[in-house]
KOLMAR-120346 format. One record per residue (C-alpha): x, y, z; residue in one letter. Coordinates in steps of 0.1 Angstrom, whole numbers, plus 5000, padded with zeros to 4 digits. Layout:
N
XYZA;...
//
This chain:
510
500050005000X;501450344990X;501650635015X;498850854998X;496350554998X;497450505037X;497150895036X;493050805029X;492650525048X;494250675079X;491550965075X;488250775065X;488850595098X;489150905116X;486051055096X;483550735105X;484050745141X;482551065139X;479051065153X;476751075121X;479851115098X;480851455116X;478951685092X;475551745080X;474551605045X;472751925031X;475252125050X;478351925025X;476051904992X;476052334993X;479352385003X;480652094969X;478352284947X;479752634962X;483252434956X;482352394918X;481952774914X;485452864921X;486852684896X;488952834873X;491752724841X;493952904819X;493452644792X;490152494797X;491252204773X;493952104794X;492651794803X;495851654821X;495652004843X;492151974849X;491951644863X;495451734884X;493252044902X;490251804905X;491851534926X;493751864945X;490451994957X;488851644967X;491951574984X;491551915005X;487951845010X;488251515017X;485751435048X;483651675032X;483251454999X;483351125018X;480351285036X;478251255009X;478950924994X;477550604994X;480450385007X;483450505022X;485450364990X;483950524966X;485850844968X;489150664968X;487850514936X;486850864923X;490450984927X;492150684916X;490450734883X;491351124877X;494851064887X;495150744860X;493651004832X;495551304846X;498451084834X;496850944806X;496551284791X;499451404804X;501751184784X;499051164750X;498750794755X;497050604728X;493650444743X;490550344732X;489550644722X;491350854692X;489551194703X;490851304735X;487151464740X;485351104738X;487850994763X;487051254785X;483151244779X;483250884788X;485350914816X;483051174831X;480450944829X;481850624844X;482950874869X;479450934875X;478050574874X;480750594908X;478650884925X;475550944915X;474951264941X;474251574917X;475951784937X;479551564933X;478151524896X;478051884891X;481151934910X;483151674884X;481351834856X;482352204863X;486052024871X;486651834843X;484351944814X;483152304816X;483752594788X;486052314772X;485452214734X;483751854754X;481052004771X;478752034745X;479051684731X;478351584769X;475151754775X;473751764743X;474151414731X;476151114760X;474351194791X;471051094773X;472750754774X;472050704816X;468950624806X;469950374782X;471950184806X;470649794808X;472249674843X;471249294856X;472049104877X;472648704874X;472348464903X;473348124894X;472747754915X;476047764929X;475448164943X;476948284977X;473448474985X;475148615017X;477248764992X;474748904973X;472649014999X;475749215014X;476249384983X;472349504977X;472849645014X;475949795009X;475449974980X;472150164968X;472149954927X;468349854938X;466750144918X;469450134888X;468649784881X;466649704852X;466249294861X;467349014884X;467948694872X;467248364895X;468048024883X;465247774894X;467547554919X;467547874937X;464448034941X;463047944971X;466048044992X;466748364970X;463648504982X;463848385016X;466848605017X;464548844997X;461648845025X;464348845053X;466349155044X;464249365023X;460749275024X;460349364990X;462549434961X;461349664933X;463249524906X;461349274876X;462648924890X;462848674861X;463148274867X;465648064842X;466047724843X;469447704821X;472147934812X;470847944775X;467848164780X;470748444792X;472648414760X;469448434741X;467948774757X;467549044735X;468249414746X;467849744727X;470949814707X;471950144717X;471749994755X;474950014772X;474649664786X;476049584822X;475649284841X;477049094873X;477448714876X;477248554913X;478648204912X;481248034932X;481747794903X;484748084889X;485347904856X;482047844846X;481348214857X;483948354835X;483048124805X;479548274808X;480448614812X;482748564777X;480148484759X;477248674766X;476248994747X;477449254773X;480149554778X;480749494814X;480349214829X;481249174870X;481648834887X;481048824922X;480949194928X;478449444912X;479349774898X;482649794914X;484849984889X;488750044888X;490650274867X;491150034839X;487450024826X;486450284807X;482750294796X;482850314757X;479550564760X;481450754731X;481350454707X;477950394714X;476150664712X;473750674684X;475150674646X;472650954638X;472051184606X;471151544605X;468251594585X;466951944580X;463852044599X;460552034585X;460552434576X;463952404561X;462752104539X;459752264526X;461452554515X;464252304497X;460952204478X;461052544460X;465052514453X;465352134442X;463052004415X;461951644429X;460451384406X;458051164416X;456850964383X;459650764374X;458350574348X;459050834320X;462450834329X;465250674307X;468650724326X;469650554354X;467750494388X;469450434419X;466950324448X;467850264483X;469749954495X;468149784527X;467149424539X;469149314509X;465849484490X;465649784467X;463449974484X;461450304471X;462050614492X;458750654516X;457851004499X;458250884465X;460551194455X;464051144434X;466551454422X;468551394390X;472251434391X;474251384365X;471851214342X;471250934371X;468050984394X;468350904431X;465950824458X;465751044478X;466050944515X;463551094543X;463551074580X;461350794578X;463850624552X;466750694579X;464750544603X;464250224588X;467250184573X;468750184607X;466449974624X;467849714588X;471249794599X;470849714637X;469449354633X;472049344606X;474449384633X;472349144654X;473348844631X;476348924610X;478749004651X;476748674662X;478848494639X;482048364647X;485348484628X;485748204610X;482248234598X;482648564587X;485748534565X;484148194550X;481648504537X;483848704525X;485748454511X;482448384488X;482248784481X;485748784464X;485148454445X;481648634428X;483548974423X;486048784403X;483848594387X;482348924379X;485749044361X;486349254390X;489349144397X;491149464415X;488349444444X;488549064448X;492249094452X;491349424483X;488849164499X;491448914503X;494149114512X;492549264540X;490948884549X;494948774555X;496349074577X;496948944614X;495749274628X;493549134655X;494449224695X;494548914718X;492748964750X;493849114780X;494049024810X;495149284839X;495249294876X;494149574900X;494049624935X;491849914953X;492950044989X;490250005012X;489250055045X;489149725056X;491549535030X;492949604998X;490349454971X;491849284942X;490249224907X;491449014874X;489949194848X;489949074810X;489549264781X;487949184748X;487449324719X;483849314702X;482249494671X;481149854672X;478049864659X;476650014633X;479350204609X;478250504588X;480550534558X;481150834535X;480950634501X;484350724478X;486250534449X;485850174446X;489150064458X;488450284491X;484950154496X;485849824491X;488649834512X;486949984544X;483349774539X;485849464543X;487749574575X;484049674592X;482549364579X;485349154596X;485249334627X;481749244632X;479949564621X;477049654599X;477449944573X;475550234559X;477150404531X;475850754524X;475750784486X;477951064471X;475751184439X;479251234420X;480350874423X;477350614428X;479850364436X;477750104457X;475350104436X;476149854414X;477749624435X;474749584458X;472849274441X;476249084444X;476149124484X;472848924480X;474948644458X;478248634484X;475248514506X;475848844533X;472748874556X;470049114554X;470949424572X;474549394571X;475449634544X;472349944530X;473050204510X;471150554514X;471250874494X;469551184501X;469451534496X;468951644521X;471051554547X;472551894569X;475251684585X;476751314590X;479151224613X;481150944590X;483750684607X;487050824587X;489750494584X;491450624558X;494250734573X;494450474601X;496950224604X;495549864604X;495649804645X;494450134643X;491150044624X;490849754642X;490349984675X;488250234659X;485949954645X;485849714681X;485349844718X;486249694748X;484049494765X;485249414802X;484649084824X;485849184859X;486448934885X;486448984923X;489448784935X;489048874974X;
//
């Protein structure tokens, strides 16, 4: 143990044999938020500096913050994280992230999965995020994601239940939890314990006989999906927790995070398009001249790509460009192409590796079979490059109170999601569908009216035998904004990154 984290310990013991933790609750919520306001920072970008002052003030306030919190590790926690970042961005280390602002966005918000007080929230906010080029993206778009959080917990046959009871008293996760899985062996003395303790628990309690109805559960994609495992059987624990569908998954410990996770609410959030409003798109009306009887016209029509279906545009309008007439895609369009595109992603990162490139392998046999030689030869070459990460395994320890607490926590890399691409020349296109397709993703490829490269090639996705979904094609005129994945310029371990997130299993060894 290090003298700082003795520094802690030695004062949280002091603090809690304070009568009624020495200090008024309300009393230390108004003098934190009062502590927010005198923040101040040359460079409000300085992230490094930022997070230095941050951990300075907590650590000068310490009994005050402690006050306020949960457990009297949680603040330990808190700091441990900004002083792992504070280095982080000190020393511009590569992570998961290649925007320094979607690592800080989604380290504020793991920070505030810790403490959940607004006050402390507001606190960390003004500290970390405030007036800096982040804070927008925060507010406006990632803190929407609390709400999308999907956190269960798992109680298998071979379950410590003192365990779990000791964690649903010691920590408030009761009103955060979205379910509670029971297997049947268990049920009567699960909610012994239940009636015992608690009375009642608010929280939807579903029975499972076998471990299959788990890996079979369907959540909302844009759910960032977290889930602990309670089982004393440790290997049959961890083999579950690699294979379900989840971004964190804890084993015999619930929501208890160390510096080395990092929620990837950046990757997740929402591949979205902006459309313009409704008054803006009446008055384009007036400036474009959209077509809506198409059977008079003899060039080239391009509808949109989805399901593995040419599919009309919902408002029946087209523009002509370059002698070639394009559907011309709607928010209702967007809106079901993505809902193609997520239950593409369903079934094509379902798949195992191997299964993937036996696909792929099909797509560059029927594009040289089509004389297209060039973008067979791109397929393949991106099908041999070892540029895959192994998994990870790390330890951690976290000072405590009572003893240090030491986790094994294993990384893996899964698919993104969906991927919005920027259609460009063939070669491009080809070679950047290949590298999302075997990471696992989906793809939508926003059609560039000068090119209509995809276009063509569409009909022989349906041939290489890729699943619905998996890759649409949209155009539209209309479109204000897109926010496109950019791999051009990446290196190939750097794709791979950009294209995967890590999903963490985190086992409590003690």
């Amino acid at each position: 143990m290090d003298d700082n984290a003795i520094d802690y310990v030695n004062i949280i013991n002091e603090y809690y044999t304070n009568l009624e933790y020495g200090i008024n609750k309300k009393e230390a919520l108004k003098r934190i938020s009062d502590l927010s306001l005198e923040l101040q920072f040359q460079d409000v970008n300085n992230f490094a500096v930022r997070l230095e002052e941050a951990v300075s003030i907590i650590e000068d306030n310490f009994l005050l913050f402690a006050s306020v919190c949960e457990h009297k590790d949680v603040l330990i926690s808190i700091i441990n994280y900004l002083n792992h970042f504070a280095v982080h961005f000190m020393h511009d280390i590569k992570g998961e992230f290649n925007d320094k602002y979607e690592t800080i966005i989604s380290l504020m918000l793991t920070i505030c999965n810790i403490n959940k007080e607004p006050e402390v929230q507001l606190f960390l906010e003004n500290a970390i995020i405030k007036d800096s080029e982040a804070q927008d993206c925060t507010q406006e778009n990632y803190k929407s994601l609390f709400s999308r959080q999907y956190i269960e917990m798992v109680l298998l046959e071979e379950s410590d239940l003192y365990a779990f009871i000791n964690c649903l008293k010691m920590k408030n996760v009761v009103p955060s939890l979205n379910k509670i899985w029971v297997q049947q062996a268990i049920k009567q003395t699960f909610q012994w314990h239940i009636k015992k303790n608690f009375g009642h628990l608010n929280v939807p309690i579903h029975i499972f006989q076998s471990q299959q109805e788990l890996l079979t559960f369907k959540t909302l994609y844009t759910d960032l999906k977290i889930l602990s495992i309670w089982s004393e059987d440790i290997v049959g624990a961890r083999n579950l927790a690699m294979s379900l569908k989840r971004h964190v998954v804890f084993i015999n410990t619930h929501m208890n995070f160390c510096a080395g996770i990092l929620l990837p609410y950046a990757k997740l959030f929402d591949a979205t398009f902006l459309l313009l409003s409704e008054d803006e798109y009446m008055s384009a009306e007036h400036n474009y001249k959209w077509i809506i009887n198409t059977k008079s016209y003899k060039g080239s029509i391009y509808n949109l790509f989805y399901n593995n279906i040419w599919q009309k545009p919902v408002r029946n309008m087209y523009w002509e460009h370059n002698d070639v007439l394009l559907a011309n895609a709607t928010s209702e369009d967007f809106k079901r192409c993505m809902d193609s595109a997520k239950e593409g992603y369903k079934i094509w990162s379902a798949k195992s590796i191997n299964s993937r490139m036996h696909v792929l392998s099909k797509l560059a046999s029927v594009l040289q079979c089509k004389n297209e030689s060039l973008l067979a030869d791109i397929v393949s070459k991106w099908m041999k490059l070892p540029y895959f990460c192994i998994n990870l395994l790390t330890g951690h320890e976290i000072e405590s109170v009572e003893a240090p607490e030491r986790f094994e926590i294993t990384k893996v890399r899964i698919p993104k999601g969906v991927i919005i691409l920027e259609e460009k020349d063939k070669v491009t296109l080809f070679r950047e569908l290949t590298q999302c397709l075997i990471t696992g993703n989906s793809i939508i490829v926003i059609c560039d009216p000068d090119l209509c490269t995809l276009a063509p090639y569409c009909d022989i996705f349906l041939t290489a035998t890729i699943p619905p979904g998996v890759i649409n094609l949209l155009s539209s005129n209309i479109l204000e904004d897109v926010k496109y994945d950019n791999l051009a310029e990446l290196k190939p371990e750097e794709v791979y990154v950009h294209l995967t997130i890590n999903k963490h299993v985190v086992l409590c060894l003690t």
